[in-house]
C-alpha positions in Angstrom: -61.2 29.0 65.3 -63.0 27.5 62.7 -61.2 27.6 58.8 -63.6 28.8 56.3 -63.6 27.0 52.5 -61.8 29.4 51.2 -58.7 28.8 53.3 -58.9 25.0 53.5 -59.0 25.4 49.6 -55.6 27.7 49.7 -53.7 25.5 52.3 -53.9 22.2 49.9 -53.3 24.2 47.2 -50.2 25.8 48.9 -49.0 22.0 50.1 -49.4 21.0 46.6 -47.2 23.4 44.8 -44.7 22.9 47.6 -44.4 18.8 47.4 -44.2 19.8 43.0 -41.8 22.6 43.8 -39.7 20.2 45.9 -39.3 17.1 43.4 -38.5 19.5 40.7 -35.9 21.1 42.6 -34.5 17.4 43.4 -34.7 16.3 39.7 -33.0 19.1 39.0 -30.0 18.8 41.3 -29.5 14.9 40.6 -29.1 15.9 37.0 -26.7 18.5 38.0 -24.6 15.8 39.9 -24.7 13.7 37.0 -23.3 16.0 34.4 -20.7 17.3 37.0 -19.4 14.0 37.1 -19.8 13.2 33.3 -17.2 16.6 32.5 -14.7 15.6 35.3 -14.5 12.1 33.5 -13.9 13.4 30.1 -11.7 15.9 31.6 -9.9 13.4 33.5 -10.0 10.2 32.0 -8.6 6.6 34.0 -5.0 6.2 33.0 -4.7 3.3 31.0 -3.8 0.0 31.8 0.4 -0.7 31.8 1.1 -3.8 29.8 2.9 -7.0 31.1 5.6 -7.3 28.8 6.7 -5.9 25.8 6.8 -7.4 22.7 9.9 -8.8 22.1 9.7 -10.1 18.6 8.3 -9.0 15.2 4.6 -10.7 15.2 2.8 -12.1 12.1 0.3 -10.8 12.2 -1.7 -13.8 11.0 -0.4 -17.2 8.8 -0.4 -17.3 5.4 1.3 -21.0 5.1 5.0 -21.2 4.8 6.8 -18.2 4.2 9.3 -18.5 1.4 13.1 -19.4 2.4 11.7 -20.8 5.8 10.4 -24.4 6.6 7.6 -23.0 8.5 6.2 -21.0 11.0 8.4 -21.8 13.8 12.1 -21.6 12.7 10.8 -18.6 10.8 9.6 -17.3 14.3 12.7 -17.7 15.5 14.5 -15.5 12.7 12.0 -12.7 13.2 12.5 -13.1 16.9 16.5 -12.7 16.7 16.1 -9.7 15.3 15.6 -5.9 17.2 12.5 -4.1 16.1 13.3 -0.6 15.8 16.8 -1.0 14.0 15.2 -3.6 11.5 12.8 -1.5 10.2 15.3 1.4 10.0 17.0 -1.1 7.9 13.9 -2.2 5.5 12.1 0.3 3.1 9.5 -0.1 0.0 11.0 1.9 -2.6 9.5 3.5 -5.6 10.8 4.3 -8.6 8.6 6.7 -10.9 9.9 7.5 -14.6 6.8 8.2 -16.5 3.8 10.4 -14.7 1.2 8.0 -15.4 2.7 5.6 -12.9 3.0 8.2 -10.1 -0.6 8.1 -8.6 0.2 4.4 -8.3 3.0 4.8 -6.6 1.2 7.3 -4.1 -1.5 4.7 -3.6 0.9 2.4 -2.7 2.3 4.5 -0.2 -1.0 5.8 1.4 -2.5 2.3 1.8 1.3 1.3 3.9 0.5 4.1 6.0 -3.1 3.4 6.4 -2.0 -0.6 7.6 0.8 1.0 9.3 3.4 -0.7 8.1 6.2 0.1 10.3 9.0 0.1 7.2 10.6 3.2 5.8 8.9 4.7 2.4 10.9 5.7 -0.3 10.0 7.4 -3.3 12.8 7.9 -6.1 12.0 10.7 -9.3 14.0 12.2 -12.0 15.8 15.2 -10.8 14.9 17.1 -13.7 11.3 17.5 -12.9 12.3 20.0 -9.6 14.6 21.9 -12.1 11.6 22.8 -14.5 11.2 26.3 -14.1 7.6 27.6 -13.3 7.2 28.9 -16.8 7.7 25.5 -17.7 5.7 24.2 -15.7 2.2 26.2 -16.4 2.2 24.4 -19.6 3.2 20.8 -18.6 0.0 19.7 -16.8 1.2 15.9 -16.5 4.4 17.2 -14.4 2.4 20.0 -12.5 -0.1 17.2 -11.0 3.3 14.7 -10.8 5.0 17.4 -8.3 1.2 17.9 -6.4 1.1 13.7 -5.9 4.8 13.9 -4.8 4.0 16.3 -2.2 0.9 14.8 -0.8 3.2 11.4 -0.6 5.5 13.3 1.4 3.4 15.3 3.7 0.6 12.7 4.1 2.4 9.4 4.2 5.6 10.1 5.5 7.5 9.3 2.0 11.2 10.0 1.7 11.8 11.9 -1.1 14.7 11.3 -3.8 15.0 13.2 -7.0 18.1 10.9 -8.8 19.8 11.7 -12.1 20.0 9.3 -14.6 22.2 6.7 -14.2 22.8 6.1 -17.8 23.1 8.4 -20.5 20.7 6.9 -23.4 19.8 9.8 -24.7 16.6 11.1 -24.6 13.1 9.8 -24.8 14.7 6.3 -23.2 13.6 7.0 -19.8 13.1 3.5 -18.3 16.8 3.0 -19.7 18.3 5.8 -18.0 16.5 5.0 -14.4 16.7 1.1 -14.1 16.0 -0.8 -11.7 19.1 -1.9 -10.8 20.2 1.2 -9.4 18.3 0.3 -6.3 21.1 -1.8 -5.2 22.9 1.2 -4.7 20.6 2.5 -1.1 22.9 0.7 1.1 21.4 2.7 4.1 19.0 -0.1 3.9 19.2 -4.0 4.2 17.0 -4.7 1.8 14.5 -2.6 0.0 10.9 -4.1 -1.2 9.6 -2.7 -5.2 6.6 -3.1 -6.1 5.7 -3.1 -9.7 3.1 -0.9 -11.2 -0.2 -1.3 -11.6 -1.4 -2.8 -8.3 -2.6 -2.6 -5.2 -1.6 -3.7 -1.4 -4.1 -5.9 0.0 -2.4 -6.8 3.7 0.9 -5.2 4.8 1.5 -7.2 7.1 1.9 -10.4 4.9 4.5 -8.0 2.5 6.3 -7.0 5.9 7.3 -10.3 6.8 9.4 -10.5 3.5 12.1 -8.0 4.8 13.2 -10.6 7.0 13.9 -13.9 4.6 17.8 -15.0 4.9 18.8 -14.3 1.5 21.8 -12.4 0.4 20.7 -12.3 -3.4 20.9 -9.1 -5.0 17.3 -9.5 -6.3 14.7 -12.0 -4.5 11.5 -13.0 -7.0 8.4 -15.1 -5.7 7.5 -16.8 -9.2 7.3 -19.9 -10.5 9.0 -19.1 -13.9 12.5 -18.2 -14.1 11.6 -16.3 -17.2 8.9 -14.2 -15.2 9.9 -11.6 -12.5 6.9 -11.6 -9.4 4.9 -8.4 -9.2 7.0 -7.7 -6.6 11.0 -8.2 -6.0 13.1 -8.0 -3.1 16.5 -6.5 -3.5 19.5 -6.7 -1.5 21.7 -3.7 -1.6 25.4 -3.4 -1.9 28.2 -1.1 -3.4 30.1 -4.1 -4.9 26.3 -5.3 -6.6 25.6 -2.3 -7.6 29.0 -1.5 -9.6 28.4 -4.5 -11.5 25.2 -3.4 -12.4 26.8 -0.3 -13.7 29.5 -1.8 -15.2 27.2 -4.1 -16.8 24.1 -2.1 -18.3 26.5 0.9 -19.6 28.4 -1.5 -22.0 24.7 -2.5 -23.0 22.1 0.4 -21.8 19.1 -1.5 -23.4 19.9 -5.2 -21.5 18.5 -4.5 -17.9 15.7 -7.5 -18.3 18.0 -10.2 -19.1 20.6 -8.4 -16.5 17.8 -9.2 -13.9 16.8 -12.4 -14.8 20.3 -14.0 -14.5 21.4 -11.6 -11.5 17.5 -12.8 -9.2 17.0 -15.8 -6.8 13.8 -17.0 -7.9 11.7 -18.1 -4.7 8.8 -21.1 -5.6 5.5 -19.2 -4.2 4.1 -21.1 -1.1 1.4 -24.0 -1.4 -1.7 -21.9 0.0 -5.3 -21.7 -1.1 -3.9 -18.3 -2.5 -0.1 -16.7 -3.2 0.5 -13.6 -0.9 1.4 -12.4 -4.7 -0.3 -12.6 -7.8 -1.6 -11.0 -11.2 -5.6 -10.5 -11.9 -4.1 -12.2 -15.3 -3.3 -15.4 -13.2 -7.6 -15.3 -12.8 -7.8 -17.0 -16.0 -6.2 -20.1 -15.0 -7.9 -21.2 -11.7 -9.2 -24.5 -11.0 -13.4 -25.5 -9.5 -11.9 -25.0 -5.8 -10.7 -21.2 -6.4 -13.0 -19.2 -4.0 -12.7 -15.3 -3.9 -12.6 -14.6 -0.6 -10.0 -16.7 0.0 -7.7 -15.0 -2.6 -8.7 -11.6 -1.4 -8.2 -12.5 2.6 -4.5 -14.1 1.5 -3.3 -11.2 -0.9 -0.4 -9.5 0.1 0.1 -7.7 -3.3 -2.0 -8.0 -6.9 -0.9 -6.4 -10.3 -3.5 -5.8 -12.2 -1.9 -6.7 -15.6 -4.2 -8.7 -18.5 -4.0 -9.1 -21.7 -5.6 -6.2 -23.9 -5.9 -3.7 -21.3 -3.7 -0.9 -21.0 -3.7 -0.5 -17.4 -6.2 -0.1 -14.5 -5.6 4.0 -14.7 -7.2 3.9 -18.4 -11.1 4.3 -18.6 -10.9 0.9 -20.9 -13.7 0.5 -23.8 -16.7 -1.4 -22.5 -16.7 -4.2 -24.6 -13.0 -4.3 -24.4 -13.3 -4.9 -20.4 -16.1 -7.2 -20.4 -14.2 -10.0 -22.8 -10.7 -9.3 -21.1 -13.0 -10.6 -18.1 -13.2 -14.5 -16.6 -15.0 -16.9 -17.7 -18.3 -16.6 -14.9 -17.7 -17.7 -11.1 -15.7 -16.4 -8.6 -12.6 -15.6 -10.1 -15.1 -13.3 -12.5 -15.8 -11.8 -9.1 -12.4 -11.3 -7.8 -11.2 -9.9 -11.1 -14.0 -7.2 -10.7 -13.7 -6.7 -7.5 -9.5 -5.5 -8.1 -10.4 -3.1 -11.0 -13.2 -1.4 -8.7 -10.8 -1.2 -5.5 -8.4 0.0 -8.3 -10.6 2.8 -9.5 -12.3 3.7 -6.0 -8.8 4.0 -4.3 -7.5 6.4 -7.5 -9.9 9.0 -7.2 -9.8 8.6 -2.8 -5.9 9.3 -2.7 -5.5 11.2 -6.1 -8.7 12.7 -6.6 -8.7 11.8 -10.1 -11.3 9.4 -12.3 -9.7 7.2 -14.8 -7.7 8.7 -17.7 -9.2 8.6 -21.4 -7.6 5.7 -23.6 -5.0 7.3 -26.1 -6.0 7.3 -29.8 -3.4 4.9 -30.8 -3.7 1.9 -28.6 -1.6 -1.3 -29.4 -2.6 -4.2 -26.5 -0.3 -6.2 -28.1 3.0 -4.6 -28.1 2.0 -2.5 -24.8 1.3 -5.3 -22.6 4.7 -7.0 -23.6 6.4 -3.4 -22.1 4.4 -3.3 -19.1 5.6 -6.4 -18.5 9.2 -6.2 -19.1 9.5 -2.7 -17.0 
């Protein structure tokens, strides 16, 4: 039987659709295959690979020439290597101390940059007592402590800060705040083997550099990594004890007012080590740099920068222009380092405390501030 036109024209038409249909329908079901298998990998991911060894020493995490009370990298190897992990950092803690509410955002950004690095050391923040005993009433119209307490919080919920409110431990009266809460009373948190303060303003560059201190042989009661014997670093290591720290007392209550030179003849003074840049510095010391200085050197091999110059309040203070651009270096790359701090400075305020710079006060003596800041 003879098919007419008509149903030749139908049949290729039918074996058309049927060899489309077909490749669809396979298309189709390899795609299906793939995405079942996509889900059941994120569902059930490979377990991951079990190390070799464990660590079984603190690790630098990279040099930064000789450490200070060490000749080098290997005997100082050793020491870290002697020493159990987990109870040494129970043992170590960056501590604190806030007396004056301009300084507590500092203190918070030094606390949330630790835990961004993660610094394995404890976090200790110390406050007058007297700011949780404000009553609410009180506190409505005391802005500066209201924002104190929210920073204190976030510390302590975000970053994993101890809290300590302290009373005073000398009775100065009042309006002598610094006096009443010195820095001496540190010695007395023997929980710890030593505890690291750094002073405000500044920032932490690399943790890892400032962790390493923790574990220097020295049994001073305070450790400083200057030069000068006259000049306390930006940073000081203290070794508590109850018998240092009854001295202290003993010592600062027949003169409240004497702390400084209490310090100064009471500190070990460390000579900083011979590296293109000290793992601890001041923007001030960006003045005094010789043709070789390069900035990224000195920003790679920071542990810890105060930003303290001459004729600027602090980094907190929204400084006149023409005031910041003289306070400046002279042009090159220690111009560019200097620059580079006060922007980190001012970026990492409002990122941590949400708040921009504060408005200079109307009475504003460079002179006779900077000579406080210094001695605090």
């Amino acid at each position: 039987m003879l098919l007419t036109s008509g149903q030749i024209s139908m049949t290729i038409s039918s074996g058309i659709i049927f060899i489309f249909t077909s490749l669809l329908f396979l298309s189709g079901y390899v795609l299906q295959q793939q995405t079942v298998r996509s889900l059941q990998a994120a569902i059930h991911p490979p377990p991951l690979p079990v190390p070799s060894a464990a660590p079984s020493a603190i690790a630098i995490a990279r040099p930064f020439g000789h450490p200070p009370g060490s000749n080098g990298h290997v005997s100082y190897q050793k020491l870290l290597g002697g020493l159990a992990p987990e109870t040494h950092w129970k043992k170590a803690a960056y501590v604190q101390l806030v007396t004056e509410h301009m300084t507590v955002c500092n203190v918070v950004m030094v606390f949330a940059e630790l835990a961004v690095q993660k610094s394995r050391a404890q976090r200790v923040l110390l406050y007058p007592k007297i700011w949780d005993r404000d009553t609410e009433q009180d506190r409505l119209g005391a802005l500066e402590l209201e924002r104190s307490m929210r920073l204190i919080r976030v510390a302590a919920v975000r970053y994993g800060v101890m809290l300590a409110p302290i009373e005073g431990m000398l009775d100065v009266g009042e309006g002598n705040t610094d006096a009443a809460f010195p820095l001496s009373g540190l010695l007395s948190l023997t929980r710890f083997d030593h505890v690291l303060y750094l002073r405000p303003s500044g920032l932490v560059i690399d943790s890892s550099i400032l962790d390493t201190l923790f574990s220097i042989p020295t049994n001073a009661s305070f450790t400083s990594f200057s030069d000068s014997s006259s000049d306390l670093s930006p940073l000081i290591l203290i070794t508590p004890s109850k018998a240092a720290s009854q001295n202290a007392i003993a010592a600062l209550r027949s003169d409240p007012f004497s702390e400084l030179s209490y310090l100064q003849s009471n500190t070990h003074f460390l000579t900083l080590p011979s590296t293109p840049a000290p793992f601890v510095s001041r923007t001030s010391s960006l003045h005094n740099v010789d043709d070789n200085f390069e900035s990224d050197t000195f920003l790679s091999q920071a542990g810890y920068v105060q930003l303290l110059d001459k004729d600027i309040k602090g980094p907190e203070y929204n400084i006149p222009r023409d005031v910041f651009l003289q306070s400046r270096p002279e042009p090159g790359e220690a111009r560019t380092a200097w620059e580079e701090l006060y922007e980190m400075y001012r970026m990492r305020r409002m990122d941590v405390c949400g708040l921009d710079l504060e408005p200079m006060p109307a009475v504003y003596g460079p002179e006779v501030d900077v000579v406080d800041r210094v001695e605090t």
